[in-house]
C-alpha positions in Angstrom: 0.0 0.0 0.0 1.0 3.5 -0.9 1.9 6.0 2.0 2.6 9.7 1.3 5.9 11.4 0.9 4.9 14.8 1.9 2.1 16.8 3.3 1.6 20.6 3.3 0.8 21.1 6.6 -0.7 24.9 6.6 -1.5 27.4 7.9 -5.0 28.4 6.1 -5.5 31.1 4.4 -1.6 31.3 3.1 -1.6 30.2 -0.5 -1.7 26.2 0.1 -4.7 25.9 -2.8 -2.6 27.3 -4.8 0.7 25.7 -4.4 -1.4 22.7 -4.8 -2.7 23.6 -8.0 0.8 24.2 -9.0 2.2 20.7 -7.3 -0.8 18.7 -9.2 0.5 20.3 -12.6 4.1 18.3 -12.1 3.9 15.1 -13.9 6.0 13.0 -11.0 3.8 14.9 -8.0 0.5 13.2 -6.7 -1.8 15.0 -4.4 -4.8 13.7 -2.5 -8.9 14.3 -3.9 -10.0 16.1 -1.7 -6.8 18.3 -1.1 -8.0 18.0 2.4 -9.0 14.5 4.2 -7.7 16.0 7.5 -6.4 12.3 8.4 -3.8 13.3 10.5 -5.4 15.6 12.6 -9.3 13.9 12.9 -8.1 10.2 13.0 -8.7 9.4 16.5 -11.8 12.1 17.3 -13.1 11.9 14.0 -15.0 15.0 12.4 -18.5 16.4 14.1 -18.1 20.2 14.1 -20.8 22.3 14.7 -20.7 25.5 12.8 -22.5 26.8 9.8 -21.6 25.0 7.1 -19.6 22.3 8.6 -22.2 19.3 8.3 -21.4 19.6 4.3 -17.8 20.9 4.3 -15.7 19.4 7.0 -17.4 16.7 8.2 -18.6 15.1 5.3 -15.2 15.3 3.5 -12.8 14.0 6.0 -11.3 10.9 5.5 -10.3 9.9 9.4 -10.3 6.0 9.0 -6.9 4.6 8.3 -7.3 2.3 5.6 -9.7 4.8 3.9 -7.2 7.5 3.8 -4.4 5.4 2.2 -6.7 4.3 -0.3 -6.6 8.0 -1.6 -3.4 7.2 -3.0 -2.5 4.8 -6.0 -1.4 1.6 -5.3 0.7 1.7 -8.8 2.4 4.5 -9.4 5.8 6.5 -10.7 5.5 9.6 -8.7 8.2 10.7 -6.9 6.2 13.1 -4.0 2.8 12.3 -2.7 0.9 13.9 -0.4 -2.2 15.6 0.9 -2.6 19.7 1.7 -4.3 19.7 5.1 -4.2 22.8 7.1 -5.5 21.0 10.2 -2.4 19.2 10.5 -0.4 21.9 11.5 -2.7 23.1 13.9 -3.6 20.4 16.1 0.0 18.9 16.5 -0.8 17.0 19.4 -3.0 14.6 17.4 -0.9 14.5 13.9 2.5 14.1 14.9 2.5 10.7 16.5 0.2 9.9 13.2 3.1 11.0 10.6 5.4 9.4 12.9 4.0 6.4 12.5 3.5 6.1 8.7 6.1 7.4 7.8 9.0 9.1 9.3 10.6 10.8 7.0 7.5 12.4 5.9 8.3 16.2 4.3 6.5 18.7 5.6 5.5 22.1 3.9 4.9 24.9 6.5 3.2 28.1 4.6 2.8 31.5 6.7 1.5 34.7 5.7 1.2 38.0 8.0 -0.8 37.1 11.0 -3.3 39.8 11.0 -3.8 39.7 7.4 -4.2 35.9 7.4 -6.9 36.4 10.3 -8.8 38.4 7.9 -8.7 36.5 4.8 -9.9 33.7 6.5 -13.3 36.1 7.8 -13.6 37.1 4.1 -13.5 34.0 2.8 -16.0 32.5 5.5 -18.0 36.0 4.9 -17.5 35.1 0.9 -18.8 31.2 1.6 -22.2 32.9 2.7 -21.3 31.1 6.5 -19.8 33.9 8.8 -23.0 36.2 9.6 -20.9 38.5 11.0 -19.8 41.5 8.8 -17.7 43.3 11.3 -14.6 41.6 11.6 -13.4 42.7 14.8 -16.7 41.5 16.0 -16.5 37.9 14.6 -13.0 38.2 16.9 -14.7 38.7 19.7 -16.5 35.8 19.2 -14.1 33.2 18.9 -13.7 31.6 22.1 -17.2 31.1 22.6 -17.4 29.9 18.9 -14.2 27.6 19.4 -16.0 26.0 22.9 -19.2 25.6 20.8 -17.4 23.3 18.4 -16.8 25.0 15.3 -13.5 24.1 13.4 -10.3 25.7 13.0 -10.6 28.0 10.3 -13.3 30.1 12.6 -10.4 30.2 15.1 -9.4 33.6 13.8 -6.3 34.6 15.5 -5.2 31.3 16.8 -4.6 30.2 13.6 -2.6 32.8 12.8 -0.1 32.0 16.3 2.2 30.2 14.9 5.1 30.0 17.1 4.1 26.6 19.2 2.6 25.3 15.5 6.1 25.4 14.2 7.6 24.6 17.2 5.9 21.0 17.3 7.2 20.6 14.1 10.7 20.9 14.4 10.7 19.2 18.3 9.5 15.9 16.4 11.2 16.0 13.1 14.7 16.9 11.0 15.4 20.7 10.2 15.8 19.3 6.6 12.4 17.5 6.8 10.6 20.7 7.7 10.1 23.5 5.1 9.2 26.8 5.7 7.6 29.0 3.3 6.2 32.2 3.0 2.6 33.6 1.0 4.6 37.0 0.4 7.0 34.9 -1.6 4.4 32.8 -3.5 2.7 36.4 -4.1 5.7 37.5 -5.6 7.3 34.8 -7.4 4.8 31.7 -7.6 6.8 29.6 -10.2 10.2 30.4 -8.4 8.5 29.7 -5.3 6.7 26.9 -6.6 10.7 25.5 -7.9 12.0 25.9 -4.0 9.3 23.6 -2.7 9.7 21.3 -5.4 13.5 21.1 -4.9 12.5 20.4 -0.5 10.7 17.3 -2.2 13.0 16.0 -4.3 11.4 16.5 -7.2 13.1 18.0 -10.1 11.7 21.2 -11.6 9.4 20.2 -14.7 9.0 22.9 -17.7 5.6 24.9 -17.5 4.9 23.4 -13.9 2.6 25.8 -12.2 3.1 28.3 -15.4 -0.8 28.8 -15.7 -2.2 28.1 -12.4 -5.0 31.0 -11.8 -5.2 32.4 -8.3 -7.5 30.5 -6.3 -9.6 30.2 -3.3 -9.5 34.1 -2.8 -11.8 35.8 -0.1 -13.6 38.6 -0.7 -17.1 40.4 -0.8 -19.7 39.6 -3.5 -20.5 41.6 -5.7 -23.9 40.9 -6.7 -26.3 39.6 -3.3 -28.6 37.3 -5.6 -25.6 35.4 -7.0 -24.1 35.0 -3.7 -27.2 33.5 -2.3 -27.1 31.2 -5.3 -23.9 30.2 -4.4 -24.9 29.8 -1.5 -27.4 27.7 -1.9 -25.6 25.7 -4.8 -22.7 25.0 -2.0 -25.4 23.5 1.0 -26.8 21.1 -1.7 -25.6 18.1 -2.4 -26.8 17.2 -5.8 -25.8 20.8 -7.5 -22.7 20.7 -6.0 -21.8 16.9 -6.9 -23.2 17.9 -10.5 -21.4 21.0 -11.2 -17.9 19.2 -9.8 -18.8 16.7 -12.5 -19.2 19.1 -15.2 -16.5 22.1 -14.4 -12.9 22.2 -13.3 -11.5 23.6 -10.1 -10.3 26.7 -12.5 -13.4 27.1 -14.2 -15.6 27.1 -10.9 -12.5 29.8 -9.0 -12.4 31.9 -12.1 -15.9 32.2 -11.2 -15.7 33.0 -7.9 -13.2 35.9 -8.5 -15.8 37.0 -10.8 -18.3 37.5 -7.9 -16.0 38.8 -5.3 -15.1 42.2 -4.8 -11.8 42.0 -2.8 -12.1 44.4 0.5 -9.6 46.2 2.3 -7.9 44.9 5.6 -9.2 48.2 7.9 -6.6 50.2 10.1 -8.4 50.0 13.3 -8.5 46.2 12.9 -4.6 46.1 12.4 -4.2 48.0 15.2 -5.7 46.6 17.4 -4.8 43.0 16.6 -1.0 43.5 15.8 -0.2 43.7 19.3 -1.4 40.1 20.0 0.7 38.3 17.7 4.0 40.3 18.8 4.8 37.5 21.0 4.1 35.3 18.9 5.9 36.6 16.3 9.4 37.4 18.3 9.1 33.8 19.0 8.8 32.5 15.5 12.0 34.9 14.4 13.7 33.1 17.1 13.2 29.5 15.5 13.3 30.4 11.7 16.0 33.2 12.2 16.1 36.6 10.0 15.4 35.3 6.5 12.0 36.0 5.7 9.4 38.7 4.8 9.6 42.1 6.8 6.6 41.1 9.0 8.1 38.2 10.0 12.1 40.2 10.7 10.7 43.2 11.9 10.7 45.5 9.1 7.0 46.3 8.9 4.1 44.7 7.6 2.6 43.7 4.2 
C-alpha cells in the first residue's frame, strides 16, 4: 500500500490551494482528492463540528479512517512526492504528529505562513465570501471566537489562533529533522509563484518540470460579493448536495475559481483592525524569528508589515 511522501501542513488562508494547483501540474507529484482528508489531525476524534456550514464541508469530506485514507493514493504509481494539503495538520500537533510518525518518518512537511493579521482576515472574508460567517464586522467575529471555538466550530473560525504560529512550528521541528521541515512564505508565492513553486519542489525532491505551475490561476481568494442574488445562489448551490456533486462533475476547479473571483469584490484589511490585533501576535511573532532566524518577509524580521 502507498503511504505519502509529503504533506503541506498549513497554515489556512496562506496560499496552500494554490501551491497545490501548482504541485498537481508536475507530472511526477500526486496530491490527495479532496486536497483535504484532515487524516492526520481527525483520525482518532473523528469529524463532528458544529458550525454553519460544517455538516457539508468538514465533516462530510474528512477521511479519518486509516485504511480509507491510504486508499486516496494509487497503489501503482511512478510519482516521486505524494501527499495531501491539510491545514488542520499543522494546527492540532498533538494529534498529527505521533500519526506522521507512524506512517512514515521521513514524511516532508510544507509549512506556509503569511502576515498574521492579514491571514486572520482573509480567513473572515472568505467565511463571509462562503455565505457562512454572519458577522460582517470583523473585529466583531474576533470577539466571538472563544465562545465559537467552545461551541465546536473548526479551525478556520479560530481567527487569530490560527494565525499564532510559534508553538505550530515549534511541534514541528521538536519531532522532526530541520531538513524535513520547510518553511515558506505567501509573500513569496505572491511574488514569485513559479520560483516559489521551484523551491518547494526542490524540498521534495522532485526536479523542476518545464511549465509546472506556469498557468495556475489564483485560487480560493476571499472577498465580498458583488452581486447579493448570486451569492445567495452560491450559497445555496454549495449547502446542496446534488448541484454541488453535478457541477464538480461538469466544471474544473479553474473554471468554478475563475468564477468566484468573478463574484468577489476583494475588500480592504481596515486600520483599526490592524491596530488593534497586531499587538497580539508580537509574542508570537518574536518567537517565531527566534526559531526560523532573519530570513523571511519584513513582518516576520521586523521590518513592517505587508
Amino acid at each position: 500500500m502507498t503511504t505519502p511522501t509529503f504533506l503541506v501542513v498549513g497554515a489556512a488562508r496562506c496560499g496552500t490551494t494554490g501551491l497545490v494547483e501548482g504541485l498537481r501540474s508536475h507530472p511526477r507529484v500526486f496530491v490527495t482528492d479532496p486536497k483535504e482528508p484532515h487524516y492526520f489531525a481527525l483520525h482518532r476524534t473523528g469529524a463532528a463540528f458544529t458550525a454553519p456550514g460544517d455538516a457539508h464541508t468538514i465533516n462530510r469530506v474528512a477521511v479519518t479512517d486509516r485504511d480509507a485514507y491510504l486508499a486516496l493514493y494509487p497503489t501503482e504509481h511512478d510519482y516521486l512526492a505524494l501527499g495531501d494539503a491539510s491545514v488542520s495538520t499543522m494546527y492540532y500537533p498533538e494529534e498529527s504528529i505521533p500519526e506522521i510518525k507512524a506512517m512514515n518518518p521521513d514524511m516532508r512537511l510544507v509549512v506556509m505562513l503569511r502576515e498574521p493579521v492579514a491571514r486572520a482576515w482573509s480567513s473572515h472574508q472568505y467565511m463571509r465570501a462562503r455565505g457562512f460567517e454572519t458577522e460582517a464586522d470583523f473585529l466583531a467575529a474576533v470577539a466571538l471566537e472563544e465562545e465559537r471555538k467552545a461551541a465546536g466550530w473548526h479551525h478556520i473560525w479560530h481567527y487569530t489562533s490560527q494565525s499564532r504560529y510559534a508553538d505550530q512550528v515549534a511541534a514541528l521541528l521538536d519531532a522532526f529533522p530541520r531538513e524535513q521541515v520547510g518553511v515558506f512564505f505567501f509573500d513569496d508565492l505572491e511574488n514569485d509563484y513559479e520560483g516559489t513553486l521551484g523551491q518547494i519542489l526542490d524540498f521534495l525532491g522532485v526536479p523542476a518540470s518545464e511549465g509546472a505551475g506556469s498557468d495556475v490561476p489564483r485560487v480560493n481568494i476571499s472577498g465580498r460579493p458583488r452581486f447579493a442574488a448570486a451569492h445567495t445562489v452560491l450559497g445555496w448551490a454549495v449547502g446542496n448536495e446534488r448541484v454541488r456533486t453535478f457541477v464538480k462533475e461538469h466544471t474544473s476547479y479553474r473554471f468554478r475559481e475563475r468564477i468566484r473571483r468573478t463574484l468577489l469584490r476583494q475588500d480592504v484589511l481596515p486600520a483599526a483592525a490592524r491596530e488593534q490585533l497586531e499587538p497580539v501576535f508580537a509574542d508570537d511573532l518574536v518567537r517565531l524569528r527566534a526559531m526560523l532566524g532573519h530570513d523571511g518577509p519584513e513582518w516576520l524580521t521586523g521590518g513592517g508589515t505587508t
